[in-house]
Every structure is written in C-alpha cells, then in structure tokens.
C-alpha positions as MATLAB code, in Angstrom:
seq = 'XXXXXXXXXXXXXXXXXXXXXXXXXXXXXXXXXXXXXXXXXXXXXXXXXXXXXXXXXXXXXXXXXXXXXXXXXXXXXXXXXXXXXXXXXXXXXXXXXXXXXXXXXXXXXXXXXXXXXXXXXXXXXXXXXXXXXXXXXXXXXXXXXXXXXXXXXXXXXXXXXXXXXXXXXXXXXXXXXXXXXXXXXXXXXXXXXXXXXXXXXXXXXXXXXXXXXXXXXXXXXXXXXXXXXXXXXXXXXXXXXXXXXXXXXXXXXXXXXXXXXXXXXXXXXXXXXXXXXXXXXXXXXXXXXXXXXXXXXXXXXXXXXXXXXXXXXXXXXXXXXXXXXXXXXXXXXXXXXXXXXXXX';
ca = [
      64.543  106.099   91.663;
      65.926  108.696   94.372;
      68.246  108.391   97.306;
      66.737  110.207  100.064;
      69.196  109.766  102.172;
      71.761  107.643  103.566;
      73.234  107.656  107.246;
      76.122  105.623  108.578;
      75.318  104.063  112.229;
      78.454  103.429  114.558;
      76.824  101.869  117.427;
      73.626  100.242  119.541;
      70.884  101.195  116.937;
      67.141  100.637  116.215;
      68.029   97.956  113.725;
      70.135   94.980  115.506;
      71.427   95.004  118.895;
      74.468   92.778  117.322;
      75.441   94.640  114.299;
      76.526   98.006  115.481;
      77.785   99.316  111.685;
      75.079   99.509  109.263;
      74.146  101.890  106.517;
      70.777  102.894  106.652;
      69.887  104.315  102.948;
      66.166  105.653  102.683;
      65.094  105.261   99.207;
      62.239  106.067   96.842;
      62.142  103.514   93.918;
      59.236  105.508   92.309;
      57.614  103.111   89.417;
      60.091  100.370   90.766;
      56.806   99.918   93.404;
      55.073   98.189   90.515;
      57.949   96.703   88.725;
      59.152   93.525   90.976;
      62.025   91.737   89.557;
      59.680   89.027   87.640;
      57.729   91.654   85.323;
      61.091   93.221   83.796;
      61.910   90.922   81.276;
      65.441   89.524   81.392;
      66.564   90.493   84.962;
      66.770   87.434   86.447;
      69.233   85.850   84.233;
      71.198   89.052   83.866;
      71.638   88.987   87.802;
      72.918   85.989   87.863;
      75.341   86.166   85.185;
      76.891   89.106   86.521;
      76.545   88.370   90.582;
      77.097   84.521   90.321;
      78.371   84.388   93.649;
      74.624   85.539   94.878;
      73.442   82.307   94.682;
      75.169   81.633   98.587;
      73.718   84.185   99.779;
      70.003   82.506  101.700;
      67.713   85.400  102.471;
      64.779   84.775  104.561;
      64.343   81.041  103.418;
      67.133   80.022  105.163;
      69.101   78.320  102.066;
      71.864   79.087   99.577;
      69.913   80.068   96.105;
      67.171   81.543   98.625;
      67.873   84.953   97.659;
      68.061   84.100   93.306;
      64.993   82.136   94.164;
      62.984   85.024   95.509;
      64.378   87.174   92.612;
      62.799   84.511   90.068;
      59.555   84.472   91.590;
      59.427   88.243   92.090;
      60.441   90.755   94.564;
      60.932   94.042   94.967;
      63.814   96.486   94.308;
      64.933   97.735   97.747;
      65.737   94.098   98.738;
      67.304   93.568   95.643;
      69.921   96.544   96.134;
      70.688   95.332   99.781;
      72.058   92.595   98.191;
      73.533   93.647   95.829;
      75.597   96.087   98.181;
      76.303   93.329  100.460;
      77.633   91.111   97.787;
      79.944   94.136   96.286;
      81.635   94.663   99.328;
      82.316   90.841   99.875;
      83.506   90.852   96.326;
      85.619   93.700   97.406;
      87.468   91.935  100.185;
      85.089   93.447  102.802;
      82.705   90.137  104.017;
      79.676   91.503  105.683;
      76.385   89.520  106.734;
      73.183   91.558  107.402;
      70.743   93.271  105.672;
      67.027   94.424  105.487;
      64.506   96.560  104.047;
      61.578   97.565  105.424;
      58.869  100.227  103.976;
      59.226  103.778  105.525;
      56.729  106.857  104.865;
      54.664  105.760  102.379;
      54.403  103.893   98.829;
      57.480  102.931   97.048;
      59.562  104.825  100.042;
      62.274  101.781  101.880;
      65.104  102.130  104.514;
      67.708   99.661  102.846;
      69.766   98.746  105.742;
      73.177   96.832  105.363;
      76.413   95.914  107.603;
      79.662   97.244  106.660;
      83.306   97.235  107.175;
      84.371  100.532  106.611;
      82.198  103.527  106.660;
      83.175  105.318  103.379;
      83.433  101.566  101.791;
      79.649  101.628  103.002;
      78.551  104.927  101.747;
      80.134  104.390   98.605;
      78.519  100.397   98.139;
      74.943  102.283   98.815;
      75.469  104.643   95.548;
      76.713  102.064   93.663;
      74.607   99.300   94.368;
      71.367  101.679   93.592;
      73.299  102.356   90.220;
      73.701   99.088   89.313;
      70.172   97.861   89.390;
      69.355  100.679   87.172;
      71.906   99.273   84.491;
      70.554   95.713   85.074;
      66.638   96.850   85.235;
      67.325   98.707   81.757;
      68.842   96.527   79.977;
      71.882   97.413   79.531;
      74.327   95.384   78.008;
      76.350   92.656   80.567;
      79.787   93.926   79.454;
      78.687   97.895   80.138;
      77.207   96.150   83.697;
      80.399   94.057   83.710;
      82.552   97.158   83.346;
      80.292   99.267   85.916;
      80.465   96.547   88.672;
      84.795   95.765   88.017;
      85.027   99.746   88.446;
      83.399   99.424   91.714;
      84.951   96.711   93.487;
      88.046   98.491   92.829;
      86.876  101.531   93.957;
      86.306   99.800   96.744;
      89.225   98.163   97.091;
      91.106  101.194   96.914;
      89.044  102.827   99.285;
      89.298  100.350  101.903;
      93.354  100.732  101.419;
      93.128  104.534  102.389;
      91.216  104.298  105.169;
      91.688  100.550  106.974;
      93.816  100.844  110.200;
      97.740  100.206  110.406;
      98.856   96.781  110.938;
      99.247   97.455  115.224;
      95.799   99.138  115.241;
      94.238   96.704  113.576;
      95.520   94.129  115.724;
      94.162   95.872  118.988;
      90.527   96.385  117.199;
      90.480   92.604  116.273;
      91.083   92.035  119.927;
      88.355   94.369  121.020;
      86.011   92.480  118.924;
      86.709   89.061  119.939;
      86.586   90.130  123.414;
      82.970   91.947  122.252;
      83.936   95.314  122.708;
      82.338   97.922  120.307;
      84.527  100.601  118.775;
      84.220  103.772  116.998;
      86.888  105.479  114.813;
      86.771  109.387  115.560;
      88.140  110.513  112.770;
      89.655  109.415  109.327;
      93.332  108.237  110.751;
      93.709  105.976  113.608;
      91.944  108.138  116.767;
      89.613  105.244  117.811;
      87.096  105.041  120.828;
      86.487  101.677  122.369;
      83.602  100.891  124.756;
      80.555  103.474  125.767;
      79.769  105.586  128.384;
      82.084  105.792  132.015;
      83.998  102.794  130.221;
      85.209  104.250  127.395;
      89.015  104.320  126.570;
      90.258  106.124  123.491;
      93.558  105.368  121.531;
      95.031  107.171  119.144;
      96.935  104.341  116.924;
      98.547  102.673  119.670;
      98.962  105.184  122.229;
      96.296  105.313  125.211;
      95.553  107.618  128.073;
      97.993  104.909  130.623;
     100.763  105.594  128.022;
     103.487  107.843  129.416;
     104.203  111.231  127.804;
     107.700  110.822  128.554;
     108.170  107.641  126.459;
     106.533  108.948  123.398;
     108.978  111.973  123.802;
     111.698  109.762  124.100;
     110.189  107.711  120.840;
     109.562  110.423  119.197;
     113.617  111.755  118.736;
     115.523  109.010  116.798;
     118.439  110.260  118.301;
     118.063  110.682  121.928;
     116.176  106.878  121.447;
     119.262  105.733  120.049;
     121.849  106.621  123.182;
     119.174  105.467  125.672;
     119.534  102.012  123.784;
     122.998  101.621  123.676;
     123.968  102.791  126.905;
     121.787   99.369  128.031;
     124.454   97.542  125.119;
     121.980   97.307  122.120;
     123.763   97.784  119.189;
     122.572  100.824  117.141;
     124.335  102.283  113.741;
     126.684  105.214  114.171;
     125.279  108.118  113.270;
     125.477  111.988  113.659;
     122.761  114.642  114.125;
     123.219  117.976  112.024;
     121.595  121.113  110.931;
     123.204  122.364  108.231;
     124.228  121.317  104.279;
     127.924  121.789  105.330;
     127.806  119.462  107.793;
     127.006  116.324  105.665;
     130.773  115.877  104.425;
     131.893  115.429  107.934;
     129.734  113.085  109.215;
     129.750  111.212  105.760;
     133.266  110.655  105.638;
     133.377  109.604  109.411;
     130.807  106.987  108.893;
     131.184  105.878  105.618;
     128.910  104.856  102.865;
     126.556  103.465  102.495;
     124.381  105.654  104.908;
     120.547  106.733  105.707;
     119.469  110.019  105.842;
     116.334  110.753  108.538;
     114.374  113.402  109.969;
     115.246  113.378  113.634;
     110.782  113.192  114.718;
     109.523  112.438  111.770;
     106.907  108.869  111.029;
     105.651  106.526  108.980;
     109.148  106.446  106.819;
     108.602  109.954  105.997;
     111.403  111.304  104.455;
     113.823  108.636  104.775;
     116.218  108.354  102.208;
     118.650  104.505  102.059;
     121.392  103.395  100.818;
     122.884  106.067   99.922;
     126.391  105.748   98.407;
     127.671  109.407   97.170;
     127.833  112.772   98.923;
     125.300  114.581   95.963;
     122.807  111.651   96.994;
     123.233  112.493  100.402;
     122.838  116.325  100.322;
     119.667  115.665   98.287;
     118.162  113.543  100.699;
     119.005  115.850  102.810;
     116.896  118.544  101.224;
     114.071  115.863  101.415;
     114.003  115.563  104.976;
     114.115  118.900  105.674;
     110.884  118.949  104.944;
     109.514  117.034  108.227;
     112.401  118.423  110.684;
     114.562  121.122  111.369;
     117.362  118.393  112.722;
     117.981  115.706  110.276;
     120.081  111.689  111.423;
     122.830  110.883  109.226;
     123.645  107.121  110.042;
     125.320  104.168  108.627;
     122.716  102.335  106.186;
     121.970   98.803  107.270;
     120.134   96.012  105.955;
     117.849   93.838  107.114;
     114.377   92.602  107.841;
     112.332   95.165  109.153;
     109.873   94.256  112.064;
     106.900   96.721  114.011;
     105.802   94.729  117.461;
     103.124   95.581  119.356;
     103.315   95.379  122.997;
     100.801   95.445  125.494;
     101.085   95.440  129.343;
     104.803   93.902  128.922;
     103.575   91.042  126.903;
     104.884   90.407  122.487;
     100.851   90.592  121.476;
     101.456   91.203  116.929;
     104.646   91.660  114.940;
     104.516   93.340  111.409;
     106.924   92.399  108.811;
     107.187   95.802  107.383;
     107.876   94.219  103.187;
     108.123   97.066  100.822;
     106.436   96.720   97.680;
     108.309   95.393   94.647;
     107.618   93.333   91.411;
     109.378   91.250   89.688;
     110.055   91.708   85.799;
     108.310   88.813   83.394;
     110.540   90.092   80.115;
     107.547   91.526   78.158;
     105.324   93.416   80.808;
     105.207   96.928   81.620;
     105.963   97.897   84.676;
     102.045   99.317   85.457;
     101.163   96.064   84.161;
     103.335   93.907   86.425;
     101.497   96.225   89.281;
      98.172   95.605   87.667;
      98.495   91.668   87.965;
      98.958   91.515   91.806;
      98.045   94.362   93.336;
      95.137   92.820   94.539;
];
C-alpha cells in the first residue's frame, strides 16, 4: 500500500460546500483491491476490539454499528482507513464528522477524504491511520496494535497542544464559526484570516487592522502602561525600571522583598521571574530577562488570581483564568508519574 499523496484543504472545495477542512489523501492499496475486510481472516474482530468506540460511528446506512456492519460483510480498505482516521482524532480530543472515499485514476487508486481540526493533527491521523490497518490486516498482535494506536493519540494530543490557538484567539474563531464565518490560519502561531475575497479581515492573535498602533505601543512597555494606569487611580505595584546589574540593590531595598523581575516588552510570561526574596535571586533573574529586553521592571511581587479578558468593541466578550500547572504529591509517585496521570 502507497501514499500518493496527501493535501490539506482550508476552504470552499470540490468535496463539501460545508466542510471547508478536509484532508484529501490519494492512496494506492495495491493487492488491498482484492482483499476486502471479509477475506482476511480475523479483521473484523480485531477492529473492534481495538476501535470499540467505532461501533457509533453509522456510515452510509444511517445507524450506529453501520460502519462495523459493513466491515463484517466486506468492504474495502480506503473506507476502512477514513475511519479509522476519523475515529483517532475523536479519540484524541479532536471530534470530527465527515469522510469519503471515492476511486481516483484507476484500479486499487482512492482519494480518502476526512474533516479535521487541526491541519498537522490531520496530516499526521492520515499516516497513521494507513499504518494501522497494515498492523490490523497482518495480524499483528492486539497489544503491538494496542501500543501503536496509544502512541498515536498522544501524538496527537501533543500535537494539537503546540499548535491550537491561545485561549482569546480561540474564543474569537469559535465566534466566527457560530456566526458561519470560514477562517484560515496563515501561519503556525496565531496570524489568522477570516472571511474570503473583498471581505476578508486578518488578525494576528487578537490584534486587527481597526486596532490602534498607538495602544499596542503603549501595551507593549510594562512600564509606561503602568503610569498611564495609575495616573487614572488604578493601583499598580511599585516598581523601578533599570539597565544595569548595579542597579538592582537600589531598587530592591526601596521596594522590598518579595519582588518580580520582568522584561520591560517582553510576552507570553517570558522571562518573568516571582517571588523573589534575596538580592542573588534577583540579579539572576535578572540575567534571565536580559535575554528578551535591554530594559528590565523590578516591582514588588504580588499575589493573586491571574485573569486575560478579551474585549471587543467596548464589550467583556471571554476571560481566561491564567492557572499554572502544578500537581499534587500522592506519597509514593514520582513526580513524571503524578504528570503522567492527568495530563490529559
């Protein structure tokens, strides 16, 4: 069997005028033309034992078990492999609905085509789903298939972590789609197009072309942000801007620990350093966020929840609450252990 190709589709395609993300995989299954699932012995039950949660999925007859029902009585492995990548990425915390395969160029040659969620999610599923017949059309053992399919779904998982959008982009895209808007991510951060043609708009996480240069300037220096709001009587820690290594004591002492150490324009919580409570703590987090900006914020640490809102034309539309990770200890796990139970 030999992947041909495979092609991710971001809009209005050939194959559905409602599902605008699809991965179209052409694909030659070679003696797989005369091999449908009922003449290799076994595959039906080992399908089933290791996909249980196939049996909702209907296929063309329109009921759940449709799908294990048409594998029973026989069909052919380019339908089988669509559903198997649908049902991975489901598995994976990525629910998609469409699929179908239709023959291409010739004998044994298919264009598998299936919905996804994220595009690299997608183009990964497609690989792994072909693999994954393989191992269940050879007979390989259910705990090898077992082990194949649990590496996958967290591959998966893992993947869709890296590349889903932050918590305020995500919450503008979700909007777009209710509202039926199609979107397009340009590139592998958060630069996202929304609509087509003389309509488009394009964000870049949540910034737009109506938002003013001025106010992500302002945004963008912790410092200057800082004096605009407390001269409107918002409190704000006390704090000091400096360059230099031998300026640390002096602000230190005149603040008083515990304090934070900052880049002045950096993101994300790059650099940022807490709670600090000695001057050699602070001069090496100091170090550390030199590395994002030639100014660096000493202020007084503070604690607290920590909140990211979203707002759009004046109006509270999503609020973050911005929990850093942490586990708690059980007395007899490791701490990779303790990770391994709930990070997903």
């Amino acid at each position: 069997m030999k992947i041909l190709d495979i092609r991710a589709l971001r809009g209005a395609n050939y194959w559905s005028n409602r599902w605008k993300k699809l991965i179209v995989m052409k694909l030659d299954i070679e003696d797989y033309e005369e091999k449908p699932s009922d003449r290799i012995p076994g595959f039906n039950e080992r399908i089933k034992e290791l996909m249980p949660t196939l049996q909702t999925h209907t296929c063309s007859l329109g009921y759940e078990g449709g799908f294990l029902e048409r594998v029973k009585e026989g069909t052919y492995a380019g339908h089988i492999i669509e559903h198997i990548a649908l049902e991975m990425q489901t598995l994976a915390g990525m629910d998609t609905g469409f699929g179908r395969t239709r023959d291409s160029d010739g004998p044994g040659i298919y264009n598998v085509v299936f919905s996804y969620v994220e595009e690299k999610a997608g183009i990964y599923t497609a690989k792994a789903s072909v693999n994954l017949y393989l191992g269940i059309s050879e007979g390989k053992s259910l705990d090898e298939l077992k082990k194949i399919l649990d590496n996958d779904i967290q591959n998966l998982r893992e993947i869709r972590e890296e590349v889903r959008y932050g918590p305020s982009t995500g919450s503008i895209i979700e909007e777009a789609e209710e509202k039926g808007i199609p979107h397009i991510r340009l590139n592998e951060n958060s630069l996202v197009q929304l609509g087509y043609g003389m309509y488009q708009k394009t964000i870049q996480a949540t910034v737009t072309g109506r938002t003013s240069y001025i106010a992500t300037d302002i945004a963008s220096d912790k410092n200057l942000s800082k004096k605009l709001l407390a001269s409107m009587g918002i409190p704000v820690p006390k704090g000091f801007k400096v360059y230099k290594e031998e300026e640390i004591e002096g602000a230190v002492d005149s603040i008083g620990f515990p304090v934070a150490v900052k880049p002045l324009d950096s993101n994300h919580g790059k650099g940022i350093t807490v709670n600090i409570s000695s001057l050699e703590e602070a001069k090496k987090a100091f170090h550390s966020a030199k590395h994002y900006s030639r100014a660096i914020i000493i202020e007084k640490s503070l604690e607290g929840k920590d909140y990211r809102a979203l707002v759009i034309n004046n109006k509270l539309t999503a609020v973050a609450d911005r929990t850093p990770a942490f586990i708690s200890g059980d007395g007899k796990s490791t701490i990779k252990e303790l990770i391994d139970k709930i990070k997903y």
